[in-house]
C-alpha positions, 0 to 999 in steps of 0.5 A, spaced: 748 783 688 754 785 684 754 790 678 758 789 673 762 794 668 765 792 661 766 797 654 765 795 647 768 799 640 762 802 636 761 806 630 760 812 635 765 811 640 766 807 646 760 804 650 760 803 657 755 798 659 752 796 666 750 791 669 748 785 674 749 779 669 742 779 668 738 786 667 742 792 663 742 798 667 746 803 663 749 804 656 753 811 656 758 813 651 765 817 651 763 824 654 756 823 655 752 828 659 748 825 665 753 819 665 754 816 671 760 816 674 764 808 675 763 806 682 769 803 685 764 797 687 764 795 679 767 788 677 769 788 670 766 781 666 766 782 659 762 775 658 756 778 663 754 783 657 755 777 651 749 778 648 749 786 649 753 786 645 752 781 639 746 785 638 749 792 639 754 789 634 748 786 628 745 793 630 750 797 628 753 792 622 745 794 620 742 787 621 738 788 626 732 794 628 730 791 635 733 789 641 730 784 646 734 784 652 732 784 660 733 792 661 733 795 669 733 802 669 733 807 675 728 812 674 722 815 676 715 813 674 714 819 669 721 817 667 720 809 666 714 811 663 717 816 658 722 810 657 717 805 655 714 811 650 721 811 647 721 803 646 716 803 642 717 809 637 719 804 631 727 804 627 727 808 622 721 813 625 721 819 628 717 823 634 717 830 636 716 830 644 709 833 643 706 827 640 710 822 644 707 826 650 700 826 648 702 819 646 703 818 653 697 821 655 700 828 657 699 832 652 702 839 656 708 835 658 713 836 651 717 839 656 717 834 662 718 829 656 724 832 653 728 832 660 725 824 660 729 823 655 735 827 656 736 822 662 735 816 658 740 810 661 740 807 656 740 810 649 740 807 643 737 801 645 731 805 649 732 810 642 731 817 645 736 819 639 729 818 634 726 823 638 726 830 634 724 838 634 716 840 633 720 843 626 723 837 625 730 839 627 735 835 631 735 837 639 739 836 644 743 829 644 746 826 651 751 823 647 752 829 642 749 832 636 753 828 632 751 821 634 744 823 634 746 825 627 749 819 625 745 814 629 738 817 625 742 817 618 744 809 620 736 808 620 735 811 614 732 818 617 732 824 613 736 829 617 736 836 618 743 840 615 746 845 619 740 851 618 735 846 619 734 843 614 732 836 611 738 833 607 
């Protein structure tokens, strides 16, 4: 089965969306960590990522808070399962990696759940952006500090300032 590739425009920059016309596989952003590079292999065909991108667009115009879409991703049991975990953590909420490893039933995995999350194929509709420090300060973000930052305050979250603070 073929894998197709197309880009969109989005508050937060560029968005690389991977597929196979059926399932998403992937959604990077520019200069994102852990992004997998273009295959030589991919087909461009913007219409297999139609409604991707109608419900990306109504999420970022605010007019949507969930995603239902047929999602593929590659990954470990632990990964996929973390993943799940992230599905369910509700817009506009956040979750330190503590509670969502005891949630998954792994309360000494924080770690484990941090580097889960940090290898999220598709963030933002799998929203690992939602999960924060045990403090209460954002961590690490594949696709930047700064767009953890926005997509958080986009969802009406309180977040920390500069020295960690709430603003």
């Amino acid at each position: 089965m073929p894998t197709y590739v197309s880009h969109m425009n989005s508050p937060i920059g560029r968005l690389r969306l991977v597929g196979d016309g059926n399932a998403l596989f992937s959604l990077t952003m520019e200069e994102q960590r852990h992004a997998r590079l273009d295959d030589a292999g991919w087909q461009r065909d913007d219409a297999a990522f139609a409604e991707v991108r109608r419900q990306l667009d109504a999420y970022f115009e605010g007019r949507r808070t969930t995603f239902d879409l047929p999602l593929a991703p590659a990954g470990t049991a632990f990964q996929k399962m973390v993943w799940a975990a992230l599905a369910e953590i509700p817009f506009g909420h956040t979750e330190n990696y503590g509670e969502l490893a005891r949630r998954i039933g792994s309360p000494g995995a924080a770690r484990a759940v941090g580097l889960a999350n940090g290898r999220n194929p598709i963030p933002i509709i799998v929203p690992c952006h939602r999960v924060i420090g045990a403090d209460g300060s954002l961590t690490g973000y594949g696709g930047g500090i700064e767009r953890k930052r926005w997509l958080l305050q986009h969802e009406d979250q309180a977040v920390p300032n500069a020295q960690g603070r709430l603003i």
